[in-house]
C-alpha positions in Angstrom: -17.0 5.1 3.4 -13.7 3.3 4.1 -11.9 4.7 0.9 -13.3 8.0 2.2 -11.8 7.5 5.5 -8.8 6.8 4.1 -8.1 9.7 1.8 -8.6 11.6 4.1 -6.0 11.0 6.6 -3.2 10.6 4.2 -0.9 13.3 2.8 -1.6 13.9 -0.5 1.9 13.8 -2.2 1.7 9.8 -0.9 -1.7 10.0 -3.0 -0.2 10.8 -6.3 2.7 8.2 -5.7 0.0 6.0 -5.4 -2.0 7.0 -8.0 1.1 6.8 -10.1 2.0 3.5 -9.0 4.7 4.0 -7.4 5.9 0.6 -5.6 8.3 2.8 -3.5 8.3 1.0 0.2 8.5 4.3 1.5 5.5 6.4 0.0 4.0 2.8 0.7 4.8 2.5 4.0 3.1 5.3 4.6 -0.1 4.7 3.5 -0.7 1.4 6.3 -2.4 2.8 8.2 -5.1 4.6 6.1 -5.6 0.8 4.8 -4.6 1.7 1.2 -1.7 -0.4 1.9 -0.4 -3.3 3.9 2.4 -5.1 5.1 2.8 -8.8 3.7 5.4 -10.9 5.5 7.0 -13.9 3.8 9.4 -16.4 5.5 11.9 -18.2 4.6 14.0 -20.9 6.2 17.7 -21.0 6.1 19.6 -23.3 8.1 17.0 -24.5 10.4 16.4 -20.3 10.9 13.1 -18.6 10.3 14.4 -15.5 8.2 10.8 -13.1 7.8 11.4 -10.4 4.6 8.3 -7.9 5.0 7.5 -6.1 2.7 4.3 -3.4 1.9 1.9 -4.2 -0.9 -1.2 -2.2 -2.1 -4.1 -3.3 -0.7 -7.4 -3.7 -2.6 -8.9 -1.0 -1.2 -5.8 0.7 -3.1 -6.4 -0.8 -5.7 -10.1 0.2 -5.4 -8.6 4.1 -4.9 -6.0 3.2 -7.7 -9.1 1.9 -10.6 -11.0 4.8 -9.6 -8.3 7.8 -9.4 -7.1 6.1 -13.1 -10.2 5.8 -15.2 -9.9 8.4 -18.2 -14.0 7.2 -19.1 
């Protein structure tokens, strides 16, 4: 039901860049909130300063999407 959901409120050029495997942060970016995606944050101290580098990853419900849209059996 959730990968159902989620196809279904996504544009579906962003589908084939996922299906594709494209790890373009912007067809990524635009898959958050359809839960295909999500954003992973990672910090990093410099100097006594907190620097946070976010970044979008697929998800393993996109993966899920990703296995299924893939298989050639």
């Amino acid at each position: 039901m959730r990968l159902a959901s989620a196809v279904k409120i996504v544009f579906i050029e962003d589908l084939n860049k996922l299906i594709k495997n494209t790890n373009n942060n912007y067809y990524l970016g635009n898959l958050i909130g359809s839960g295909l995606t999500e954003v992973s944050s990672t910090v990093i101290i410099i100097s006594g300063y907190d620097v946070v580098h976010n970044s979008v990853r697929i998800s393993a419900l996109g993966k899920l999407f990703m296995r299924l849209m893939n298989n050639k059996s």
